[in-house]
Backbone as CSV, one residue per row, in Angstrom:
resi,resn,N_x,N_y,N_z,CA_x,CA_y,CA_z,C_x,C_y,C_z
1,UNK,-120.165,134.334,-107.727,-119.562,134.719,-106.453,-118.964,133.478,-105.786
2,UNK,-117.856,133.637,-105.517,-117.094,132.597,-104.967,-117.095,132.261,-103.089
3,UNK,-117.419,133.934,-102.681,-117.676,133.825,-101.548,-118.902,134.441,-100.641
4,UNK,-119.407,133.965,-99.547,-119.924,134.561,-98.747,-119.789,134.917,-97.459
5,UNK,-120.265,136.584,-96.900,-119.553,136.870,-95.914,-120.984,137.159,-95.042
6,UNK,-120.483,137.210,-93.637,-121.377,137.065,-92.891,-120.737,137.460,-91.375
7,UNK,-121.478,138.623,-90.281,-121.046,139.195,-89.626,-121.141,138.182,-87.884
8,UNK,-120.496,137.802,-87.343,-120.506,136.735,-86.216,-120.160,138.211,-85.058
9,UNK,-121.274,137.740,-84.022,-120.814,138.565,-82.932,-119.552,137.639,-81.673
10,UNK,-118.361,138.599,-81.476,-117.991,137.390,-80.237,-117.822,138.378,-78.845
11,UNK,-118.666,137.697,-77.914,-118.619,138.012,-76.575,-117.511,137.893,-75.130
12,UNK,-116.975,138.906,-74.999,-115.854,138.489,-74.773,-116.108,139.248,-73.164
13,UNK,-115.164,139.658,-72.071,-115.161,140.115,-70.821,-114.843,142.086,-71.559
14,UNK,-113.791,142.120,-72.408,-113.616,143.445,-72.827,-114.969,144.052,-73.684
15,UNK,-115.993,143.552,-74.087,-117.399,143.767,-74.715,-117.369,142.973,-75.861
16,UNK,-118.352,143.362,-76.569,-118.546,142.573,-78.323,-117.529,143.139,-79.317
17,UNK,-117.200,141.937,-79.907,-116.272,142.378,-81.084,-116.870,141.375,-82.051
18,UNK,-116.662,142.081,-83.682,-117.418,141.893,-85.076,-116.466,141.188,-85.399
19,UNK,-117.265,139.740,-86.000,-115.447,139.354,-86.754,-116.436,138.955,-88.164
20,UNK,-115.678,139.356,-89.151,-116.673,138.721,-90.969,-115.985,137.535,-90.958
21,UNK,-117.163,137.078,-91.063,-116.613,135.164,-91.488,-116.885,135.011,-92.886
22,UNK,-115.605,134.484,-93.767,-116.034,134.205,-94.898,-115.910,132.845,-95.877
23,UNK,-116.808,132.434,-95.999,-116.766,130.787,-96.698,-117.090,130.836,-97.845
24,UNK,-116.317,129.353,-98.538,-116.306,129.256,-99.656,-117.800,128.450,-100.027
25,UNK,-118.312,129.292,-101.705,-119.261,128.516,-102.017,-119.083,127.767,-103.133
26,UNK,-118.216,127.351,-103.552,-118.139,126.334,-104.714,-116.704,125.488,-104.345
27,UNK,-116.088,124.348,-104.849,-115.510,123.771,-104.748,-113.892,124.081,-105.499
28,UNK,-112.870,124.631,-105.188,-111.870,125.558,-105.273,-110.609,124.338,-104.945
29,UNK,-110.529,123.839,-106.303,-108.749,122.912,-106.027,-107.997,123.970,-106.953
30,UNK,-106.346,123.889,-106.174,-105.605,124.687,-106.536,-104.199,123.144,-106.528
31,UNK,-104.003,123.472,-108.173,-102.970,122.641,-108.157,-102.047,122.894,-109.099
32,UNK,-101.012,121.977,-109.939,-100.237,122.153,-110.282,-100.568,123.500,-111.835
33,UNK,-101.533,123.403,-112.449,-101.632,124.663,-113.307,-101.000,125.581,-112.228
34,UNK,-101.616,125.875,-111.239,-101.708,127.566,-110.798,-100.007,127.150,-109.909
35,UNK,-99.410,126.472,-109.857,-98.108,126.342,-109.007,-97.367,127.252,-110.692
36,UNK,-97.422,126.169,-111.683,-96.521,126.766,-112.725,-96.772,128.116,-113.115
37,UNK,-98.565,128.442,-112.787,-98.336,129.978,-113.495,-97.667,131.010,-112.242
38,UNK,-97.346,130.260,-111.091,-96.519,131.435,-110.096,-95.064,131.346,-110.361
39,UNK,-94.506,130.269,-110.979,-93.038,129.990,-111.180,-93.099,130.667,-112.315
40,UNK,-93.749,131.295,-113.194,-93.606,131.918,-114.107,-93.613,133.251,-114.098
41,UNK,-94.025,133.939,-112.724,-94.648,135.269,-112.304,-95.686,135.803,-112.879
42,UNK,-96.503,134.618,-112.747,-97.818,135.031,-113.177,-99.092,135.029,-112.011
43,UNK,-98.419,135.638,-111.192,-99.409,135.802,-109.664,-100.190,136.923,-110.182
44,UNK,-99.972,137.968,-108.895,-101.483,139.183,-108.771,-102.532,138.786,-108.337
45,UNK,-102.133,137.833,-107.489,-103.305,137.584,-106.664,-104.437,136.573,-106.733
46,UNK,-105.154,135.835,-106.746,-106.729,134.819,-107.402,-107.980,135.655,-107.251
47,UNK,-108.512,135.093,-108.002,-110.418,135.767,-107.672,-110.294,135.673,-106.317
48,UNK,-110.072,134.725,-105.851,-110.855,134.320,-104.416,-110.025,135.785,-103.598
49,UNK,-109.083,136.088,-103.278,-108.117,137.496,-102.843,-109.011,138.878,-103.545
50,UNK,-109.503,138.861,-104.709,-109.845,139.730,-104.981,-110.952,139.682,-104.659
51,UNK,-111.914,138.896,-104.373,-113.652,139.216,-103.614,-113.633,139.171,-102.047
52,UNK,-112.538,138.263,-102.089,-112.486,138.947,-100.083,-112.264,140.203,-100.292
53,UNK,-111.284,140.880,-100.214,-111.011,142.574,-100.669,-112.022,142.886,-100.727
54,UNK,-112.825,143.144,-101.879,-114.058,143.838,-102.297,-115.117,143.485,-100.948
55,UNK,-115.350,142.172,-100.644,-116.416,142.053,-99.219,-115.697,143.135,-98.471
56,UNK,-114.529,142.869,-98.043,-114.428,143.751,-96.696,-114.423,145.536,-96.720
57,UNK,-113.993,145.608,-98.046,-113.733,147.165,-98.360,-115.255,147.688,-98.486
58,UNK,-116.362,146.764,-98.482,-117.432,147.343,-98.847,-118.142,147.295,-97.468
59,UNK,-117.551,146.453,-96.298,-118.076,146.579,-95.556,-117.713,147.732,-94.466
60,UNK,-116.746,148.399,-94.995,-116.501,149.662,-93.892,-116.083,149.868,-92.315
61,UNK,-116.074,150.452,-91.934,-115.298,150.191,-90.306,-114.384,150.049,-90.395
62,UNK,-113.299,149.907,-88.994,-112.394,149.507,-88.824,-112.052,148.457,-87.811
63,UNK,-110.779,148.548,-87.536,-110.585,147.071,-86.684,-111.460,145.769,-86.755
64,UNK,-111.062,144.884,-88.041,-111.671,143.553,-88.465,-111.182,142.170,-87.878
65,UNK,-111.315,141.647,-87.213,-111.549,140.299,-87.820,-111.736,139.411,-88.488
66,UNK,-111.278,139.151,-89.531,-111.586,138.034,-90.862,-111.111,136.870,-90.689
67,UNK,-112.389,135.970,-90.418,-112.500,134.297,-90.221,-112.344,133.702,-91.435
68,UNK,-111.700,132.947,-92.360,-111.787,132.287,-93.343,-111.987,130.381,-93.125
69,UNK,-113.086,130.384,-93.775,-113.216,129.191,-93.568,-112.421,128.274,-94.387
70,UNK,-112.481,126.696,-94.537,-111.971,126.315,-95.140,-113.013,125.729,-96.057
71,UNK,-113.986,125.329,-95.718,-115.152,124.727,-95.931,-116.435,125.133,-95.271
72,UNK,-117.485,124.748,-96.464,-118.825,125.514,-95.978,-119.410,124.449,-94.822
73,UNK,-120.430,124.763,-93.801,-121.244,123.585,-93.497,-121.780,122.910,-93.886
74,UNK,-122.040,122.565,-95.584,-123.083,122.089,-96.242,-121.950,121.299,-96.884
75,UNK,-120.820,121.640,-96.924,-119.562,120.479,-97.571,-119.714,120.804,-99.176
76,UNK,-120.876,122.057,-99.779,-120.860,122.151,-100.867,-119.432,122.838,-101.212
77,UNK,-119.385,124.230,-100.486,-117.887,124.926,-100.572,-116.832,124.684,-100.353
78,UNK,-115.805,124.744,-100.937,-114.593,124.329,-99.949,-113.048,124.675,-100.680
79,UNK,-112.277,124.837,-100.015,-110.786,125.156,-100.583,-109.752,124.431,-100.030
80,UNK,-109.258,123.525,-101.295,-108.291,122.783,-101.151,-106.922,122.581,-102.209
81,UNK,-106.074,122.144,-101.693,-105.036,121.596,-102.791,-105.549,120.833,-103.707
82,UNK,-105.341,120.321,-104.781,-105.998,119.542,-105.682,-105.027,118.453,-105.379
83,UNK,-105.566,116.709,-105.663,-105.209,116.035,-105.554,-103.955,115.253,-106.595
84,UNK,-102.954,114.478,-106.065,-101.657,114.077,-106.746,-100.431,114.957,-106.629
85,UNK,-100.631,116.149,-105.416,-99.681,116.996,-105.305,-98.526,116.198,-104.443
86,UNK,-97.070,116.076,-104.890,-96.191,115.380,-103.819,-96.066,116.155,-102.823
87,UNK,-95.456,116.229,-101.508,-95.006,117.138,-100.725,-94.408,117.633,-100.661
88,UNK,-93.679,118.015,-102.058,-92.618,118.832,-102.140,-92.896,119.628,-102.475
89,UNK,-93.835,119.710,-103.705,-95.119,120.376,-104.661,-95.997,121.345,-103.366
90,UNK,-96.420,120.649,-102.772,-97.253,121.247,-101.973,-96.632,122.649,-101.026
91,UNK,-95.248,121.964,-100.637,-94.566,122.875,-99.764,-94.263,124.154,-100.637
92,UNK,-93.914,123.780,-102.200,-93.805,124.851,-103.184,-94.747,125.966,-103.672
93,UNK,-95.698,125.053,-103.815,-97.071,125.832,-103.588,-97.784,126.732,-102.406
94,UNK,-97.457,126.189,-101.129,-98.129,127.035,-100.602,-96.912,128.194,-100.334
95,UNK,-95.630,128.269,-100.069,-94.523,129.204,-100.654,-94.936,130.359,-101.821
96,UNK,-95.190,129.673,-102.851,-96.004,131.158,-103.482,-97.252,131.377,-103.492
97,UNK,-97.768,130.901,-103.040,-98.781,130.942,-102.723,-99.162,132.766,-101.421
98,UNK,-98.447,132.780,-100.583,-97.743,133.775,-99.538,-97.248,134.421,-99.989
99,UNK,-96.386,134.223,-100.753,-95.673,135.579,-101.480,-96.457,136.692,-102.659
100,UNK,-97.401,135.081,-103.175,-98.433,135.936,-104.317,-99.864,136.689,-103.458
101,UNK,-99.594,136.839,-101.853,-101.272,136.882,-101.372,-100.316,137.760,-100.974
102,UNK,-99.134,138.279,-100.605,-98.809,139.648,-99.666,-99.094,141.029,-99.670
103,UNK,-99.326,141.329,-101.489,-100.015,142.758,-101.561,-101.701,142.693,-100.901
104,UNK,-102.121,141.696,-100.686,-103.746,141.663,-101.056,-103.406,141.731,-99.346
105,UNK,-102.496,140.924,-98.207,-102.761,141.221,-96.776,-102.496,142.662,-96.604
106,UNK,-101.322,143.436,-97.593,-101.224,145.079,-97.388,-102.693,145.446,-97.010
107,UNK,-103.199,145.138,-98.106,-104.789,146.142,-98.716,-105.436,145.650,-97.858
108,UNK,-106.072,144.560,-97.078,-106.645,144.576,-95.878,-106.263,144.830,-94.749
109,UNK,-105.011,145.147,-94.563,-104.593,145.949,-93.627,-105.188,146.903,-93.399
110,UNK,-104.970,147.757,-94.513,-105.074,149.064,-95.111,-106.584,149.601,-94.633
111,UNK,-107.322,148.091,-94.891,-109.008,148.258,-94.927,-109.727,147.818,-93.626
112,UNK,-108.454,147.681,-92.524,-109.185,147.628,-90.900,-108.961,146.098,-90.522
113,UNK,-108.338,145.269,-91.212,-108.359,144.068,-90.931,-106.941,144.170,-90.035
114,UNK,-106.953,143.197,-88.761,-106.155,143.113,-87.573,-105.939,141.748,-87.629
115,UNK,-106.338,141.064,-88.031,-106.165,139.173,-88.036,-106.901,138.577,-89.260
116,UNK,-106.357,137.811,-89.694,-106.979,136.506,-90.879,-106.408,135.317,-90.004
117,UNK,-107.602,135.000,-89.435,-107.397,133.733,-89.375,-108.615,132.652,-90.275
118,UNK,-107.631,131.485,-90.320,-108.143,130.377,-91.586,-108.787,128.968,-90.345
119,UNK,-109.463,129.028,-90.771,-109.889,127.384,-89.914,-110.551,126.725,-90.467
120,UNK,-110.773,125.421,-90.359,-110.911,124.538,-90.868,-110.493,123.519,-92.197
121,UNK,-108.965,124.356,-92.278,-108.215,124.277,-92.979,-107.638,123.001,-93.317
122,UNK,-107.176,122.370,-94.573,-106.481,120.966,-94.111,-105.260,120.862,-93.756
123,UNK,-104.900,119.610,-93.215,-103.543,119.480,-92.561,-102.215,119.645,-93.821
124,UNK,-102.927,119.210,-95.070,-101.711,119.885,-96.136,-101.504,121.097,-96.090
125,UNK,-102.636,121.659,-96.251,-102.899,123.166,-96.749,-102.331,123.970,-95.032
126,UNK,-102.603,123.565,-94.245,-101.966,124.550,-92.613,-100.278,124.046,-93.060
127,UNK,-100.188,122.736,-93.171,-98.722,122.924,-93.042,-98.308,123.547,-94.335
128,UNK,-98.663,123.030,-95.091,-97.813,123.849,-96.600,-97.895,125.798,-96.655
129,UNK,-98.984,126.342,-95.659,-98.659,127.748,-95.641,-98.392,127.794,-94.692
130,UNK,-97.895,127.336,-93.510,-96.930,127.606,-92.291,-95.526,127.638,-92.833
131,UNK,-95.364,126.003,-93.613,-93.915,126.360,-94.410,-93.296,127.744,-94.636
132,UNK,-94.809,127.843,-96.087,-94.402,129.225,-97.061,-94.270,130.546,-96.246
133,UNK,-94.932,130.350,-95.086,-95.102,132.007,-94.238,-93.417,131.728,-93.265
134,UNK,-92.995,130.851,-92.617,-91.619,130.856,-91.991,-90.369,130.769,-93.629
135,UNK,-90.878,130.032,-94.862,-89.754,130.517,-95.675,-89.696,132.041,-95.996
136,UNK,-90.874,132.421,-96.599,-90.691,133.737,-97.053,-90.122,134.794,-95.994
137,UNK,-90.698,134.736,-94.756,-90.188,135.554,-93.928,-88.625,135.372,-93.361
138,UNK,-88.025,134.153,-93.560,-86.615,133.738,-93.161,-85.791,134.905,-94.478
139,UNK,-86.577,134.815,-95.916,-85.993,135.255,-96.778,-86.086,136.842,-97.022
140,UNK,-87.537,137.474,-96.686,-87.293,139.040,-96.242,-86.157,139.250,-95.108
141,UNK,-86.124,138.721,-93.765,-85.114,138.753,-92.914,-83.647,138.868,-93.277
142,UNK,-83.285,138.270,-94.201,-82.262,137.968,-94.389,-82.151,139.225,-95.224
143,UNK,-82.912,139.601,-96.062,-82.207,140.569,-97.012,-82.872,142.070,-96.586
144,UNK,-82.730,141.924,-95.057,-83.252,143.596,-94.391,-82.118,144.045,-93.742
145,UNK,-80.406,143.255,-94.237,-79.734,144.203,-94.079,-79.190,145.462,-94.931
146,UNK,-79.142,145.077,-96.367,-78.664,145.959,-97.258,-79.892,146.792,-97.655
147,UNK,-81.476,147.382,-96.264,-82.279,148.540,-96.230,-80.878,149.889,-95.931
148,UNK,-79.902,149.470,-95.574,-79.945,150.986,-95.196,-78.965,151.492,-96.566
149,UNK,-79.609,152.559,-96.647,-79.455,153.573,-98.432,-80.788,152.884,-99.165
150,UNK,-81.534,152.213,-99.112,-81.769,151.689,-99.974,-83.618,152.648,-100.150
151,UNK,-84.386,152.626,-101.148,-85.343,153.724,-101.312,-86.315,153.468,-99.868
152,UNK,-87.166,154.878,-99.804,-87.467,154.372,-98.132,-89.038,153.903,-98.048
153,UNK,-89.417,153.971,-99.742,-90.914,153.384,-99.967,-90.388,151.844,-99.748
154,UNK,-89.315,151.469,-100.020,-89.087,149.640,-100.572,-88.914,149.253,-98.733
155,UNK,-88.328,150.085,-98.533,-88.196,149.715,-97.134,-89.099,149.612,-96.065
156,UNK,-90.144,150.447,-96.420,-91.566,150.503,-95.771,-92.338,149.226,-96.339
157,UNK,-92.172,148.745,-97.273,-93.056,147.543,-97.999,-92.113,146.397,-97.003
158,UNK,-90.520,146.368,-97.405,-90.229,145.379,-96.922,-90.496,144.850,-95.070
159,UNK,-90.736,146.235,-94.492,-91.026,146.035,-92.891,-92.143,145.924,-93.029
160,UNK,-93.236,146.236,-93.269,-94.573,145.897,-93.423,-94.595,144.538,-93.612
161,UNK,-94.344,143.889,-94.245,-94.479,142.387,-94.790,-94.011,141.328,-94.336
162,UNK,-92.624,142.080,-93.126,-92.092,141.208,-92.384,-93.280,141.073,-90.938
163,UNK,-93.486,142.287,-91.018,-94.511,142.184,-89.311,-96.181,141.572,-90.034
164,UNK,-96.484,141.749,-91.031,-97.342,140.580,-91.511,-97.730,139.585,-91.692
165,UNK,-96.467,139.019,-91.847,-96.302,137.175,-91.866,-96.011,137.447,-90.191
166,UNK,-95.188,137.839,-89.703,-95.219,137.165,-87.991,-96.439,137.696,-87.159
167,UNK,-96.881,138.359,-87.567,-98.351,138.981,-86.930,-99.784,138.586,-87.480
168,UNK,-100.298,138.740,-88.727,-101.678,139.406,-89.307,-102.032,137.089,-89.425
169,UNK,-101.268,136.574,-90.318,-102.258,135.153,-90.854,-101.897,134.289,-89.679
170,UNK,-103.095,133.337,-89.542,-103.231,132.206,-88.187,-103.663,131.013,-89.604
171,UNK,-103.581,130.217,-89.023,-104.100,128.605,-89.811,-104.435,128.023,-89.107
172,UNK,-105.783,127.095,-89.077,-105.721,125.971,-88.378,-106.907,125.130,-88.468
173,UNK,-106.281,123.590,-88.366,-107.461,122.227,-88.915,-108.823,122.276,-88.040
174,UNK,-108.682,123.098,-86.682,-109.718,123.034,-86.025,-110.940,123.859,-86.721
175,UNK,-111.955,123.476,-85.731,-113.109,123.904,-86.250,-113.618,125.091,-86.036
176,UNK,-114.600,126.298,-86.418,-114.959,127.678,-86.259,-115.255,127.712,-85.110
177,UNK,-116.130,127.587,-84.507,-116.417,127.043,-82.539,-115.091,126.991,-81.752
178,UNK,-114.681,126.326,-82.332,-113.235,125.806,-81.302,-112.643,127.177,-81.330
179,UNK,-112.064,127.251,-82.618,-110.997,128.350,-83.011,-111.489,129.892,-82.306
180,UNK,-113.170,130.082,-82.657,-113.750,131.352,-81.947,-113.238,131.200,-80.301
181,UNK,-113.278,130.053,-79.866,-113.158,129.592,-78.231,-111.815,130.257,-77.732
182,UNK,-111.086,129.331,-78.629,-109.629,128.798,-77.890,-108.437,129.825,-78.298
183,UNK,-109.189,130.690,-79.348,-108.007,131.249,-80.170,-108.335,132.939,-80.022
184,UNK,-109.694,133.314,-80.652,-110.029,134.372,-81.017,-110.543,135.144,-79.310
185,UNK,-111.122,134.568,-78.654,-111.519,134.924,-77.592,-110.366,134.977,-76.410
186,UNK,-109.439,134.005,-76.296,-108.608,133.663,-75.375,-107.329,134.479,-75.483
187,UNK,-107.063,135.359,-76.857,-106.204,135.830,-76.968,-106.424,137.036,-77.803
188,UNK,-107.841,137.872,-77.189,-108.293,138.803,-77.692,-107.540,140.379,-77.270
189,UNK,-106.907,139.900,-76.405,-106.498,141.368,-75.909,-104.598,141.018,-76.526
190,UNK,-104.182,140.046,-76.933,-103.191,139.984,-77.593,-103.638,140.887,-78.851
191,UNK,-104.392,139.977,-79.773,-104.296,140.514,-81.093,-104.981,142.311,-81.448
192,UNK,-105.433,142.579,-80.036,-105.972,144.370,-80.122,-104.772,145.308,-80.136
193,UNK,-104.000,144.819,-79.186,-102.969,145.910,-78.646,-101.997,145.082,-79.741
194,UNK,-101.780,144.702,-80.983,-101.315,144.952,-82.341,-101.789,146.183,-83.291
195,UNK,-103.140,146.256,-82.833,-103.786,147.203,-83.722,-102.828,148.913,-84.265
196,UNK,-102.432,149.449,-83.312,-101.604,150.798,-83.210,-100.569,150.089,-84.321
197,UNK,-99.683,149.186,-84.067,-98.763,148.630,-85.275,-99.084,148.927,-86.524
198,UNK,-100.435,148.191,-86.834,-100.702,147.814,-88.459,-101.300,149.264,-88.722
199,UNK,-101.735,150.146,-88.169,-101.864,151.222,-88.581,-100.701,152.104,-88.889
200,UNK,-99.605,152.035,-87.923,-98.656,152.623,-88.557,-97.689,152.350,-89.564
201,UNK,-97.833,151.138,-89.434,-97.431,150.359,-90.306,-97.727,150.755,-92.206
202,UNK,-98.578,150.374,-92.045,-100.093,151.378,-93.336,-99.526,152.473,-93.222
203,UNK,-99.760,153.556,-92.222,-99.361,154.890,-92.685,-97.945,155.507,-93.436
204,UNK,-96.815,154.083,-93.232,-95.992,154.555,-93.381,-95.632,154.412,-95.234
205,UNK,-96.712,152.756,-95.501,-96.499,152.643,-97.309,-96.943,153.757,-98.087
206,UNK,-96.317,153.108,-99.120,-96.213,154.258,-100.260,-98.205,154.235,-101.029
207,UNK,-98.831,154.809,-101.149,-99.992,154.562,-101.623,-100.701,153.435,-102.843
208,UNK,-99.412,153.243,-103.386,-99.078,152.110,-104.659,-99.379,150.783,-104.223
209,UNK,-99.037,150.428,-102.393,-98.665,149.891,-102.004,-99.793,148.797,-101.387
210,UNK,-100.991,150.201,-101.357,-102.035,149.278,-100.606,-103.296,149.840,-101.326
211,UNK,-103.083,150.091,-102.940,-104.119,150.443,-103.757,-104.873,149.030,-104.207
């Protein structure tokens, strides 16, 4: 098992809200192997995408919160770039990196999740998927004019995915405390009244879409 999940209460003025926090337990570099097997289209996702999924789908309910850590407290776990990546590499990487995780944000959509946010993230790894989340989305944008005729399942994937990247993932180097403080609490009634969205959003894909 690569990860562990664990239920954090946060106390807020609107009442308690559940958020699953989930950290890494083994030591997880991602480097140039896994860059070439995405330039090759050899994504579908990593283990690590596929056992978050399975945690949350098994945990039931709706309207989630999912905290991703970057690192455990014990410094045993942790997820990083692997070292000798240039910054060009990196910016490339975390680019597909986003594009190869977009079916897996469908399916937690799908499964009650309202926010992923990442913290304790490193300053490569926040900027290199801030990059990849403003490229990819510059590049759905651009090609959401020739939706109209075009099939109306592709078109439901392609709007879904655009309000995903500008809505559903957060990043950031700060710490779980802070981020619960400054982020999750302070801008709790932002990220609720999204909720009606990502549901319709969901209702509108094709079932393929968020299997």
């Amino acid at each position: 098992m690569i990860l562990s999940v664990y239920e954090h209460t946060l106390r807020s003025s609107a009442g308690d809200r559940t958020a699953l926090v989930v950290t890494p337990q083994t030591r997880v570099r991602v480097g140039r192997a896994r860059l070439q097997e995405l330039r090759r289209g050899r994504g579908g996702g990593s283990e690590l995408d596929r056992e978050l999924l399975d945690h949350v789908r098994r945990h039931g309910g709706e309207d989630k919160f999912v905290v991703v850590r970057g690192r455990s407290p014990s410094g045993a776990g942790s997820w990083r770039f692997a070292e000798g990546l240039s910054e060009e590499e990196r910016r490339e990487l975390g680019y597909r990196l986003v594009a190869d995780e977009l079916p897996t944000y469908r399916r937690l959509v799908a499964a009650g999740v309202f926010a992923l946010v990442h913290v304790e993230w490193g300053h490569d790894e926040a900027r290199a998927y801030r990059h990849g989340v403003e490229r990819l989305l510059s590049e759905l944008e651009g090609s959401s004019v020739p939706e109209v005729g075009a099939e109306p399942a592709q078109v439901a994937i392609a709007r879904a995915d655009r309000f995903l990247l500008r809505n559903l993932t957060h990043y950031y180097e700060d710490g779980f405390e802070e981020v619960v403080r400054s982020v999750l609490l302070a801008h709790l009634a932002q990220f609720e009244e999204r909720i009606p969205h990502f549901r319709a959003m969901i209702a509108a894909l094709p079932p393929e879409a968020i299997a």
